[in-house]
N, C-alpha and C positions, 0 to 999 in steps of 0.2 A: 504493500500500500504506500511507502512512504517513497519507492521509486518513481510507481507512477505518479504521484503528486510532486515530485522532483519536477519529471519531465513535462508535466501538464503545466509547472511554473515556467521552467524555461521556455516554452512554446508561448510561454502568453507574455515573457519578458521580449520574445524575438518581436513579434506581433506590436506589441506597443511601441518598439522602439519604429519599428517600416512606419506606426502611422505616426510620429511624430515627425519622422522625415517626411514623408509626405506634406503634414499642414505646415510644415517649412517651406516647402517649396510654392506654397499657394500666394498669390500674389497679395502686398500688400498694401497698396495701392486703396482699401476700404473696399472693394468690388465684394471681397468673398468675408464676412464674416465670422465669428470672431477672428481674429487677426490673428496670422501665422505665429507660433513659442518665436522667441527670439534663441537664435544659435547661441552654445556657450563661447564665452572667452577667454575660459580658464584652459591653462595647459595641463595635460595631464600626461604622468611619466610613470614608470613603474615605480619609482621612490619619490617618496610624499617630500624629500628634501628637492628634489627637481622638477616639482610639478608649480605652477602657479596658479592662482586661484582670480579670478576676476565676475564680477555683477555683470550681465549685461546690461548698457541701459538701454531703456526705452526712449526709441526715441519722440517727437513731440510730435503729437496727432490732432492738433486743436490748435487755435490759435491763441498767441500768449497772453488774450483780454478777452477769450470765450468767455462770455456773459450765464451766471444764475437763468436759468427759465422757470417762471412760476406762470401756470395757465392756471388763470381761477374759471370755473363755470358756471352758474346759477344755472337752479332748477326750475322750468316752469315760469316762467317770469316773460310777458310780452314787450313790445318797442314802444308804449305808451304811458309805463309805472315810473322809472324815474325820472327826479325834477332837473337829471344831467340831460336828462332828452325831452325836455318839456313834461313830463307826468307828474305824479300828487304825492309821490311818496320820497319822503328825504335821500337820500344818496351821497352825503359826501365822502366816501372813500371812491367811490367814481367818478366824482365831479373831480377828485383832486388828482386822482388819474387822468383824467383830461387835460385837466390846465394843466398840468405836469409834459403831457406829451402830446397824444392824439387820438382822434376819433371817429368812428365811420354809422354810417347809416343805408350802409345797402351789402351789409354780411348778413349771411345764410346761414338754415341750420335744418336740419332734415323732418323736422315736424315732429319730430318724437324721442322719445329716452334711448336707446340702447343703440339705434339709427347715428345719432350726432354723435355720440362716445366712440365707437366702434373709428366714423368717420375721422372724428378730431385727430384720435392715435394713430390712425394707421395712414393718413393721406388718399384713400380709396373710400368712392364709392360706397352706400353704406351695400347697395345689395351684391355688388361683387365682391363681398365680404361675408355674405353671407347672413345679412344684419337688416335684410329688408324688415324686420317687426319688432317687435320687443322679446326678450329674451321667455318670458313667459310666455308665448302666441308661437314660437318657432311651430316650423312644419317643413315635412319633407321635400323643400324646391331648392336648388343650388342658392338661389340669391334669399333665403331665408331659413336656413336651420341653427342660426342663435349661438353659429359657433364663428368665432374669428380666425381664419389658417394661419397657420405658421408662413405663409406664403406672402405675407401681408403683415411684415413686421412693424409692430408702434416703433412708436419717437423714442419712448423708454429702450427699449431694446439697441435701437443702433446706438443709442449716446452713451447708454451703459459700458457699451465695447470701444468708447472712446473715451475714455474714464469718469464720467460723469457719476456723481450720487442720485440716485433715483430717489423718489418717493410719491406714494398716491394716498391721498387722501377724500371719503366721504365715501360717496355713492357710483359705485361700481357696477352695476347692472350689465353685463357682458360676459357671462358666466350661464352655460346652459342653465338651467332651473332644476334639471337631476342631477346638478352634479355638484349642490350648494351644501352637502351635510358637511360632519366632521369624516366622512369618511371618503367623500371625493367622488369621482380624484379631482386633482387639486391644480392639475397642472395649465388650466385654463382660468385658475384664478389670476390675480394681481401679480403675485411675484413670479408667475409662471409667464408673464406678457414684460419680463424687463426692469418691474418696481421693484427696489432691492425693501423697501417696505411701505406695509399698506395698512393702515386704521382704517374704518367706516366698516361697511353693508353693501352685502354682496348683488341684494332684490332691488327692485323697482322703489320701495321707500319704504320707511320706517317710523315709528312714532321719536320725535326730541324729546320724550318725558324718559321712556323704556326704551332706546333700541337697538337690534339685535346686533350686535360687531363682532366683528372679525379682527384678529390683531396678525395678521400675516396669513398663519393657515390656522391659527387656533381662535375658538368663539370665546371671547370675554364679555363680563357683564358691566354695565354703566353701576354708577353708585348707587344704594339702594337709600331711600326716605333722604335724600338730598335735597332739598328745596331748592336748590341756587344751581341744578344739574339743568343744562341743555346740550344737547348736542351738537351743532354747530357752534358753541363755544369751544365745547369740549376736541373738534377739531382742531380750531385754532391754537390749542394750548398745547395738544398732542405735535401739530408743526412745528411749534414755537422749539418743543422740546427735540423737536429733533433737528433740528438746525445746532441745536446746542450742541448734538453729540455730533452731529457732522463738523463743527468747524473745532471740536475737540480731539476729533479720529482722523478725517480726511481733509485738514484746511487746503491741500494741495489740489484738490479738485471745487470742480464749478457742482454747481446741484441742479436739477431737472426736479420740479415740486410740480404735480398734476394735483390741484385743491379743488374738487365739488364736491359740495355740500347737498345732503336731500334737502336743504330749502330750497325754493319755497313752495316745494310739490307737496301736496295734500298729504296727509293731515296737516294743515294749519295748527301749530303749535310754536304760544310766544308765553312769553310772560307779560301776565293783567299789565302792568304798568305802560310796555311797548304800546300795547294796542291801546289804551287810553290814549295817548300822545295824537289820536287823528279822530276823536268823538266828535260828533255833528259835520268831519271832513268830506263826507260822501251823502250827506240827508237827501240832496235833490236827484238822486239815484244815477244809475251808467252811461242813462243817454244826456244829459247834463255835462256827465265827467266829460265824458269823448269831446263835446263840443267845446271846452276850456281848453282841454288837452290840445286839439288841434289847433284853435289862436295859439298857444302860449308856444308850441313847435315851430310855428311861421313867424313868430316875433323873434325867436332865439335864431331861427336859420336849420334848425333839426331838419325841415324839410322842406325843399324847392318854394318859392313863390307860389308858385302857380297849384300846390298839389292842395287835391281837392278831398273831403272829408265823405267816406264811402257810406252805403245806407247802411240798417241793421235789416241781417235775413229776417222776411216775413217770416221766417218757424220761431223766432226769437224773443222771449218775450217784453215786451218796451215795459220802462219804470211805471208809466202809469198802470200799467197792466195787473201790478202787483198791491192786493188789497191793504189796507191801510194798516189792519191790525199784524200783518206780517211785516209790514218796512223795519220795524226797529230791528227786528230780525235780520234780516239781508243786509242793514245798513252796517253792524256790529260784526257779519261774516266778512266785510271787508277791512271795517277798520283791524281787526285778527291780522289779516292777510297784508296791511300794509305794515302793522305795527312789525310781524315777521320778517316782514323781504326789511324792514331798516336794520332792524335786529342782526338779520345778517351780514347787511354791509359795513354797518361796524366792526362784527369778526374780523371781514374781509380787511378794514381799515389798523386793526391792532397788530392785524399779521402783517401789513406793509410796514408799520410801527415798530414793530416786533425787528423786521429788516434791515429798517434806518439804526435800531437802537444796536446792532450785531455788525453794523459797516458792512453791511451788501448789499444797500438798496442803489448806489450808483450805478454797480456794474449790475443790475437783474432788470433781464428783460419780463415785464407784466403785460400777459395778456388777458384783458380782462371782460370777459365773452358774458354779456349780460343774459343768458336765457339760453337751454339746449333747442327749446322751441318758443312757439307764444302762449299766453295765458293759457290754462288749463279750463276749460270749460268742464271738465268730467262731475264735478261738484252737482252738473244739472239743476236744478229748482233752489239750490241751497239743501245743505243737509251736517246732518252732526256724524253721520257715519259715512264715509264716501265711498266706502266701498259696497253700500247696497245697490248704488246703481251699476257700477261695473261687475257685480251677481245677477243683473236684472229682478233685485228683490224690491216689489212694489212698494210704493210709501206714499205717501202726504206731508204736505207743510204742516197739517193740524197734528199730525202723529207725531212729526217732529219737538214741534212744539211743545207737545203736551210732557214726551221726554223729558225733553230742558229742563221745564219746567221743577222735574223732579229731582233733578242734579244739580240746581240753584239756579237756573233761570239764565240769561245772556252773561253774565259773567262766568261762566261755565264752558263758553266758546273760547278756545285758546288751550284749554288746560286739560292735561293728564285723565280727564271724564271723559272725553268727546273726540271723536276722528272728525273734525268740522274744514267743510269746504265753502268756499263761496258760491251766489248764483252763477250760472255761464255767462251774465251779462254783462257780470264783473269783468271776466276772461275777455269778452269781445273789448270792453273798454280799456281792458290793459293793453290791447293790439293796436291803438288808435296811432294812424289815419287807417288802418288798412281792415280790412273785411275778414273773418272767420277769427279762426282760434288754433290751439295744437290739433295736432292729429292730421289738420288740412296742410293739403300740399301745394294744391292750386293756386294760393291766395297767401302773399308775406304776411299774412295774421296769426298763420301759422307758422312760417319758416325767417322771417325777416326777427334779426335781433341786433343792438348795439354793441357796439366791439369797441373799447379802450385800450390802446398800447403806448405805453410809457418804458423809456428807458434812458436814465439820465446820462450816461455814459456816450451815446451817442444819437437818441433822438431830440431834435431841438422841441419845445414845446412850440405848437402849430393850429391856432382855433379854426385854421382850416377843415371843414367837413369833407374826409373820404370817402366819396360816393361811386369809389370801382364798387361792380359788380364780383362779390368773391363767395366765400363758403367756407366751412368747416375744412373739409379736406384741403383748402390752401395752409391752413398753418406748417404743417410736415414741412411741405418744400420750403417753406418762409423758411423754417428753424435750420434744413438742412443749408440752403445757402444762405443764412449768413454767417454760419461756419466754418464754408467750404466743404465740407463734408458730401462727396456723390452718394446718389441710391443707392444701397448695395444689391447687387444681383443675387447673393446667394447669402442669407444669415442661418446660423445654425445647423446650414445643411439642406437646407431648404432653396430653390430656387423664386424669386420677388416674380412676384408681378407687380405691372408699373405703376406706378406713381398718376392717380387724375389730377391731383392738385395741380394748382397755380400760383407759383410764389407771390405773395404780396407785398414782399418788401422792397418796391421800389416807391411804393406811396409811402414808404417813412421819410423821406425827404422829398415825395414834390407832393402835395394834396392834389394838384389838379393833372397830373400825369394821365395819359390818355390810357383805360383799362386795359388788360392786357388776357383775364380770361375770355375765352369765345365761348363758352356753350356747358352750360349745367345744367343736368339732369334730374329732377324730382319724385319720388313717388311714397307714398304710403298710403296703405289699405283701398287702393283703386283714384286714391285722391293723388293728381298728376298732374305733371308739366315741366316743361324744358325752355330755358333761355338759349336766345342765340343771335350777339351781338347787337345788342338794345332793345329786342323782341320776346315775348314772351308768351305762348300759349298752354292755356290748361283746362282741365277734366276736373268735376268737384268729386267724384267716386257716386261711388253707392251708401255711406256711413256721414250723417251729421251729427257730429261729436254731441251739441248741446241738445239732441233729443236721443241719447242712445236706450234711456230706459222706457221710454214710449214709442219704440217702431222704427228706431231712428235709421236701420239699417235694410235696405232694398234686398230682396231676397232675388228678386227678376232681373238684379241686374249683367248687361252683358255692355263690356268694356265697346265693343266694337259700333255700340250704336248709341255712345253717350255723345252728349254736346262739348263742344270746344268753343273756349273763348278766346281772344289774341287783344294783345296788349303792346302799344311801342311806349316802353318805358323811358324812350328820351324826354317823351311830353306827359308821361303819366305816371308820377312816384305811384301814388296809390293804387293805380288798377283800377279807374272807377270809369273808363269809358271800353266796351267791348269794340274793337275793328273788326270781327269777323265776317260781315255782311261786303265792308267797305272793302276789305283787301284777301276775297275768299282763296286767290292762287297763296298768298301770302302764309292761310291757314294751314293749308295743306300740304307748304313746302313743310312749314315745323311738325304738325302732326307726325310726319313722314321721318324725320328730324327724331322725333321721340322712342320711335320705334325702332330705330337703328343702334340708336345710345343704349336703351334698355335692353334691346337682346345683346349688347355689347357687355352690358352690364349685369348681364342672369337676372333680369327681373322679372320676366316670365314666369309663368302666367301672370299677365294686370291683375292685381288684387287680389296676389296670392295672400297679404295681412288678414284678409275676411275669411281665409278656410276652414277656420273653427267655429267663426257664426254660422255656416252652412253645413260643418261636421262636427259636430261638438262632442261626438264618442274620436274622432282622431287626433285629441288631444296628448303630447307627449307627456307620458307618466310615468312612473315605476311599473314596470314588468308584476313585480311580483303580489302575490296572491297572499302570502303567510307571511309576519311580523309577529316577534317576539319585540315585549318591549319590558322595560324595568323601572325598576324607581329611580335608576342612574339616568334614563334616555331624555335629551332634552334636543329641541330644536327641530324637529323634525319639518321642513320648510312641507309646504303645501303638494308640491310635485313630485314628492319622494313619499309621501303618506299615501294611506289605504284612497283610492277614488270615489271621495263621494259626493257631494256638492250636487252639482245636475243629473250624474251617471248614476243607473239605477246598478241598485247593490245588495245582496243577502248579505249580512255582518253575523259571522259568528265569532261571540267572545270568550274566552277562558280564562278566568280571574283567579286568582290567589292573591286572599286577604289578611293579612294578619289579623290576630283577633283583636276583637274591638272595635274594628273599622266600622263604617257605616254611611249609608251613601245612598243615593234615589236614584234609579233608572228609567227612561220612560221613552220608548219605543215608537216612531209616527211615523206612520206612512202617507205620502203626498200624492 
């Protein structure tokens, strides 16, 4: 035995040693990643007195004033809520990001959570990633199964292998949904994408009172009966800390920090005092808000002259609509919801603070990406639990109500009782000038967001408004060239596919530089459209987000006989006039335009996001049938447990109690 394990080692010393010659000889040039071992320099002799010993070094792969990168993202937040871009709700660690460097008002973001994440990191396409839906809705079509390839390496990953510190912090959502336990696997979590470490939540979002985290690959618990516990502070402090230990461990390296937060996607959760700060700010209700909002846009310059203020969909329902005895109601879901999105930009503002106070805020470049999409309409009617309408569990305002009531009435929105969202009306007014909400692709109400970049080191501060046309997937290239850093063609082993972005960094020094992407592509859940050099046509889908728990979704719909609108956004920011009639060749070249890009892009089938509204048994679940489970077992996420929810089920239990226990069961069938 102990021969052949001799010879099983020399075989497998021979073996390692070929493949380190091998990734020696790979070029290193950044084309093939990780970068080739550096050959030794040490002479070696048969007597240690005539052998000599030497380090190789490495030589320098960055340049010798590569800048900190910190990409902050807000959740859920439209182009109409801060007072940096005309809106109602305070902002000054954005505004001071502004007048610090610069700002744009015609960046893009894919209408949805898991879509613009996927996009941000990797520079592609969300659905040639595979990211056409949210990580919970995956389904089997190339451009939507909720996984990101190794094909398609993030920002983390390449910078990593150029010695950068990684870290990602908040809301991570880019992780199949079976594969969120502690038992994985793991390797498509955070640190399996690049981050050398990751604090937040792996799902779509979380409560800030309770929520569930993750500290790399192990689940931790937030503090317990902590009054003064929120989590997007508790972010901030978690960054804070670990800058400490980077400029303690690695001061020789630059940092790559990815910071989003689940603010301010539902549950709306602040502290009372926050949301007091905006009482009686909203009384004359949404369609009020939108119309200040829109002057005070065109007085600051947020938007063109001439851009004109769009209607509200007739399914939508207008403030007067809403009866009296409900206003205090709706009025109090918003101030929640403003007092939160300040709440969090103060974070956002401590942790720039946090930078200045540690001497790295000259040289860090911030990109400060107001919104993954626009306002969240999912809220519907208003409600204290948001997630009965994305169950399709019926309700009422009076139902609602009457709850509150029992949990102490409107000060009870905000806090650790209540999963409280706002009206949809709120969501269209956070969108203002522009029309719909998240989820829509057709219409910037869902996909247009404000972008701040600051970087003292080399951007001059410029109240000039950037109004290239860009998008999520530009920041990669942005980051790669102003590095110098090429795409790698092959990381990890893996051969790249290409790079869609479009560097944006030429508008850091001219604001009125003539645009330089030609042609982006949109879709989610059948809601479509494509830009292409000032032009812009699109598809609403078959799903309106602000009626999803009343019908809101077409069951008869087929892509190929839906309407198209076209838009020339040199004379129209907002979208508010259709050309389809006036320039129908015009329609037809981009329709035509659409479908070239998407099947370029695996987005096939249109509207593969609504497969599970039309299949709801082909829902990706756990395989299995039998679970044991213990007094130890905790976490078990939704898509790894027994299936039951909509999907009809025989449940048979097997209990063992210790004595004494006691407990009531009761059995219903629907």
């Amino acid at each position: 035995m102990v021969r052949i394990l001799l010879v099983l080692g020399l075989v497998f010393t021979v073996f390692s040693a070929a493949a380190v010659v091998a990734r020696s000889e790979e070029p290193a040039d950044g084309s093939v990643l990780p970068f080739p071992p550096l050959p030794s320099e040490s002479v070696t002799k048969p007597r240690l007195q005539d052998s000599t010993m030497k380090w190789p070094k490495a030589p320098r792969r960055l340049p010798e004033d590569a800048p900190n990168i910190l990409i902050v993202l807000i959740d859920d937040v439209g182009f109409g809520v801060a007072d940096t871009f005309g809106g109602e709700v305070h902002t000054p660690a954005l505004s001071r990001l502004a007048d610090e460097g610069i700002r744009y008002n015609a960046f893009h973001t894919t209408s949805i959570c898991s879509p613009t994440r996927a996009s941000l990191l990797t520079g592609r396409n969300h659905t040639r990633i595979g990211s056409g839906t949210i990580a919970e809705r995956a389904v089997a079509f190339d451009g939507y199964t909720g996984i990101m390839p190794k094909t398609a390496a993030t920002i983390a990953e390449v910078l990593k292998e150029y010695g950068y510190a990684t870290s990602a912090f908040g809301k991570w959502h880019n992780t199949p949904a079976t594969e969120t336990t502690s038992m994985g696997p793991k390797d498509r979590w955070p640190n399996g994408y690049g981050f050398d470490y990751f604090y937040g939540f792996l799902g779509g979002e979380t409560s800030q009172w309770e929520p569930r985290l993750t500290e790399n690959y192990d689940a931790v618990e937030p503090p317990h009966d902590d009054p003064t516990y929120h989590l997007t502070s508790d972010m901030k402090e978690k960054a804070l800390a670990w800058l400490d230990e980077h400029q303690a461990f690695t001061p020789d390296k630059p940092f790559f920090m990815y910071w989003a937060p689940g603010a301010v996607h539902g549950p709306h959760h602040v502290f009372k005092a926050w949301a007091d700060k905006y009482k009686g700010k909203f009384d004359d209700g949404w369609d009020a808000y939108r119309e200040r909002v829109h002057e005070r846009q065109l007085e600051m310059g947020v938007i063109p002259p001439n851009t004109k203020l769009t209607e509200r969909d007739p399914t939508l329902a207008a403030w007067d609509d809403v009866p009296e005895e409900q206003r205090a109601f709706q009025r109090r879901l918003m101030e929640v919801y403003a007092g939160f999105m300040e709440h969090t930009d103060q974070q956002v503002g401590e942790l720039l603070q946090g930078l200045a106070e540690r001497g790295l805020e000259e040289n860090t470049l911030v990109l400060y990406i107001f919104g993954d999409n626009g306002s969240s309409a999912e809220g519907q009617e208003g409600s204290i639990s948001e997630l009965l309408a994305q169950n399709g569990i019926p309700n009422t305002i009076e139902q609602q109500l009457a709850a509150l009531n029992e949990l102490g009435g409107l000060d009870a929105l905000g806090s650790p009782k209540v999963d409280n969202m706002y009206h949809a009306g709120w969501a269209w007014a956070g969108s203002t000038p522009f029309r719909s909400t998240k989820l829509v692709a057709a219409h910037f109400g869902g996909t247009r967001n404000p972008m701040v970049v600051s970087w003292p080191k080399r951007i001059q501060p410029d109240s000039t408004m950037r109004s290239q046309f860009h998008h999520v997937i530009d920041i990669a290239p942005t980051i790669y060239e102003l590095l110098g850093i090429p795409h790698p063609k092959v990381v990890h082993g893996y051969e790249q596919m290409p790079i869609d972005g479009t560097s944006l960094a030429y508008t850091f020094t001219d604001g009125t530089a003539e645009g330089r992407k030609k042609t982006q592509f949109f879709d989610n859940n059948g809601s479509r459209g494509v830009y292409h050099d000032g032009w812009f046509a699109s598809a609403f889908g078959p799903f309106t987000p602000w009626n999803a728990a009343k019908g809101g979704f077409d069951k008869s719909w087929d892509s190929a006989t839906d309407t198209w609108q076209l838009y020339d956004l040199r004379e129209d920011f907002s979208q508010t006039t259709h050309l389809s009639a006036k320039h129908p060749e015009k329609l037809e070249e981009m329709k035509k335009l659409f479908l070239q890009v998407a099947e370029e892009n695996l987005d096939f089938p249109i509207g593969a996001g609504n497969w599970l509204r039309l299949h709801p048994e082909d829902i990706h679940m756990s395989p299995l049938t039998s679970w044991t489970f213990r007094q130890t077992t905790r976490r078990m996420p939704e898509f790894t447990a027994p299936g039951l929810g909509k999907l009809s089920n025989q449940v048979v239990l097997d209990i063992e109690m210790q004595s004494g226990a006691s407990g009531k069961s009761e059995a219903k069938r629907s």
